[in-house]
C-alpha positions as CSV (number, residue, x, y, z in Angstrom):
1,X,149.3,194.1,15.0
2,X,147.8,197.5,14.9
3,X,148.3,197.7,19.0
4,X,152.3,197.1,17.9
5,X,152.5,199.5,15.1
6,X,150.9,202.6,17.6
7,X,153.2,201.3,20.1
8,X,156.1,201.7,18.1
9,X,155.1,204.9,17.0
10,X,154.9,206.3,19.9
11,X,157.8,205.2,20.9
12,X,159.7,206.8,17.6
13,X,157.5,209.9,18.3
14,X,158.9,209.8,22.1
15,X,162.7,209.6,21.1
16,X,162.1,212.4,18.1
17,X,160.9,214.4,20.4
18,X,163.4,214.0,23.5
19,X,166.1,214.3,20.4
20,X,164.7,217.8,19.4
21,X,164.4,219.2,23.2
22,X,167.9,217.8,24.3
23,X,169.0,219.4,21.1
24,X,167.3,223.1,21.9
25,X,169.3,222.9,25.0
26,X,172.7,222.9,23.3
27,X,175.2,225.9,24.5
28,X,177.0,227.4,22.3
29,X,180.4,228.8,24.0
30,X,182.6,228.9,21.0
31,X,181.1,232.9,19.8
32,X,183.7,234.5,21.4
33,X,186.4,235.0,18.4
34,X,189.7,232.7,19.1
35,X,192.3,234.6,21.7
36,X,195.3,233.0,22.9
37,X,195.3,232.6,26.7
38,X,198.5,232.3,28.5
39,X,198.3,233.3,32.7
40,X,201.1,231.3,34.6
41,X,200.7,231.3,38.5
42,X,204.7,230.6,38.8
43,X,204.9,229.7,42.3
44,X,202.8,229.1,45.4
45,X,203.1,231.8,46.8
46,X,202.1,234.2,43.1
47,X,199.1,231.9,43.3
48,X,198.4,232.9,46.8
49,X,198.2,236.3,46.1
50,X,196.9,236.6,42.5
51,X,195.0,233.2,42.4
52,X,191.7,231.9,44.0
53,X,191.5,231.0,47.3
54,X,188.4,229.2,48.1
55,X,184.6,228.3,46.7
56,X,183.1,231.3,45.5
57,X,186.1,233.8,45.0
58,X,186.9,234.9,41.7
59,X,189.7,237.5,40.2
60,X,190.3,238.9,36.7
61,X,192.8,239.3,34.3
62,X,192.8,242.1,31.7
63,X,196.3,242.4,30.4
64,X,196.0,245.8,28.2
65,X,194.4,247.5,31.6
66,X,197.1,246.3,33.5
67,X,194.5,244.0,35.4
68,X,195.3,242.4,38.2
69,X,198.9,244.5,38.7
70,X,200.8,245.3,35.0
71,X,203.7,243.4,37.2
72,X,201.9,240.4,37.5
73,X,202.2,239.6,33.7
74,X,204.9,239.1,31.7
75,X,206.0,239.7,27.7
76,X,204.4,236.3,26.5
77,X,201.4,236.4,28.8
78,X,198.3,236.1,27.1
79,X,194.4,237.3,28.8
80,X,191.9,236.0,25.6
81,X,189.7,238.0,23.6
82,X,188.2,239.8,26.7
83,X,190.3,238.6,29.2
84,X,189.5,236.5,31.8
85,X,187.9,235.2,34.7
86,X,188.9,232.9,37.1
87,X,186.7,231.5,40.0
88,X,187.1,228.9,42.4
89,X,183.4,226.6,41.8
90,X,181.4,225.5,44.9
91,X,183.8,222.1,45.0
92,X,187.1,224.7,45.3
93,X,188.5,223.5,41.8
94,X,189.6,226.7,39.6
95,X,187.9,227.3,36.3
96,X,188.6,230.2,33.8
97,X,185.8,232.1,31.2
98,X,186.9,234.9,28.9
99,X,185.0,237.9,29.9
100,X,183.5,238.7,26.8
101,X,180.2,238.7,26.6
102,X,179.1,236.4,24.4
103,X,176.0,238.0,23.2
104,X,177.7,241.2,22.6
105,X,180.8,239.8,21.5
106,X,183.3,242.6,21.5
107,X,186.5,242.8,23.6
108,X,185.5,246.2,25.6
109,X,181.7,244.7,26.6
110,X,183.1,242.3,29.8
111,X,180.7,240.2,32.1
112,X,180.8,241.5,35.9
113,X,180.2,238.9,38.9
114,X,177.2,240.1,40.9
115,X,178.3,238.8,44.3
116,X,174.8,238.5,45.4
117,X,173.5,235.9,43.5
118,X,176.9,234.6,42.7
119,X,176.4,235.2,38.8
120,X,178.1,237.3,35.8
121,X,176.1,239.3,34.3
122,X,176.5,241.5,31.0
123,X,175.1,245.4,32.1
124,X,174.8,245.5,28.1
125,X,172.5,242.8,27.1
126,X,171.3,241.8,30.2
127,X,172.2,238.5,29.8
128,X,173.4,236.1,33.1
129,X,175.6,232.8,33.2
130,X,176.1,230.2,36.1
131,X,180.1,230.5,36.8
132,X,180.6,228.7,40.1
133,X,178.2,226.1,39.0
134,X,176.7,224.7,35.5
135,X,180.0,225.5,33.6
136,X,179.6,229.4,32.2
137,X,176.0,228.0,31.3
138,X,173.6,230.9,30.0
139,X,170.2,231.3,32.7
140,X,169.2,234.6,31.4
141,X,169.0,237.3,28.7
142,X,169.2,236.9,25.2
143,X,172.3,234.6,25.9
144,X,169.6,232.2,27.7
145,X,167.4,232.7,24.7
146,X,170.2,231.8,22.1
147,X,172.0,229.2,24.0
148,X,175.4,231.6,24.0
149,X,177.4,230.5,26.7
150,X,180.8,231.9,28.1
151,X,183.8,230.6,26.1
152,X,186.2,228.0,28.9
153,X,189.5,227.7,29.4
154,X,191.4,225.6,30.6
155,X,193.2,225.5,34.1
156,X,196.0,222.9,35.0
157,X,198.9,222.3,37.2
158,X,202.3,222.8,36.2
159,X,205.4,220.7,36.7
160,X,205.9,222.3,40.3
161,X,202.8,222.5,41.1
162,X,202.0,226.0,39.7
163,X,198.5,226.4,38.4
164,X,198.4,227.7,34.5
165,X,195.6,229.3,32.7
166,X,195.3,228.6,29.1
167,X,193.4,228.3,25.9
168,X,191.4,225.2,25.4
């Protein structure tokens, strides 16, 4: 009886304790203060030129700095808080962050991709995410310390096959 009762403690002290560390590992990607997002790619051939091509290539959108051409967007176009970022992963599906840095969380303080080490990294806080892998995921900086990750977006296809970025 007493082998049983340690037993089961253990075994309660083994989930508590997986709970609590799966639990420290949370990300939070929701700091970034809620901006509409509105990029439509309205053709194949916009998409060729403005979109992603391939794994690892990645473009920005910045509508107030006229980011990627101020003819690219139009009236009801939307670029998020800090605009955004769109790379093609290491499976060539799209996926979009808003730029802000999450740490810093102000509209003018915008990650940068370090092409070396295929990365974004904030020149403010220091802070690094995973973009082409691991989903904006935080891996250094205070934003690896806090759990702040960059804040999604969603990409889809269109009726005509245009891609479309938008909020989540």
């Amino acid at each position: 009886m007493n082998f049983k009762f340690s037993l089961s403690a253990s075994i309660a002290a083994a989930i508590l304790v997986s709970a609590s560390v799966a639990s420290c590992h949370h990300i939070d990607d929701d700091r970034t203060p809620p901006a509409p997002v509105w990029v439509p790619f309205t053709s194949q051939a916009v998409w060729e030129l403005y979109g992603v091509s391939g794994a690892l290539d990645y473009k920005e959108f910045i509508k107030p700095l006229g980011v990627p051409s101020p003819s690219f967007f139009t009236a009801i176009s939307q670029t998020g808080f800090g605009g955004v970022l769109l790379v093609c992963d290491i499976n060539n599906t799209p996926l979009a962050y808003d730029l802000s840095c999450p740490v810093e969380n102000r509209s003018d303080i915008r990650v940068k991709v370090d092409a070396e080490d295929h990365q974004a990294y904030c020149e403010v806080c220091h802070s690094r995410y995973e973009i082409f892998t691991n989903y904006g995921t935080p891996v250094a900086g205070p934003a690896a310390k806090h759990g702040y990750g960059l804040t999604k977006y969603l990409v889809g296809s269109g009726p005509n096959g245009e891609y479309r970025v938008i909020t989540r």
